[in-house]
C-alpha positions, 0 to 999 in steps of 0.5 A: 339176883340182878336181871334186865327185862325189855318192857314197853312204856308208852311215855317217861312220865308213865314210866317213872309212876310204873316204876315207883309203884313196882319198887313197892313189890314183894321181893323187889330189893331195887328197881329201875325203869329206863324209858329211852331204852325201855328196858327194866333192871330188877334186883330181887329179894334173895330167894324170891320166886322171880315169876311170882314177883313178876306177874305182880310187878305188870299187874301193879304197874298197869294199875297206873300205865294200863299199856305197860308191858314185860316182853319175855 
């Protein structure tokens, strides 16, 4: 499942660390961050809970942007 997220970044190279981090997660198949539209396409795992993978995405990626944020 393919789903698009509004996120807020505060700058392209935080964005392109968060988003090396977050691809490491459990149930991410592929993940992409776009600063200039900050926005977040995510490709879960089949049959992954996307709540779960979520909340472990912000936390893993405010480990190295603490302003990182998922708008939902």
């Amino acid at each position: 499942m393919k789903k698009i997220y509004k996120i807020e970044v505060d700058c392209a190279h935080c964005a392109a660390k968060a988003e090396n981090a977050a691809k490491k997660v459990e149930g991410v198949i592929d993940l992409a961050i776009n600063f200039m539209t900050q926005k977040m396409t995510v490709v879960f795992a089949d049959g992954a809970d996307e709540k779960r993978v979520l909340k472990d995405i912000l936390k893993t990626c405010r480990k190295v942007e603490r302003h990182f944020a998922i708008e939902e």
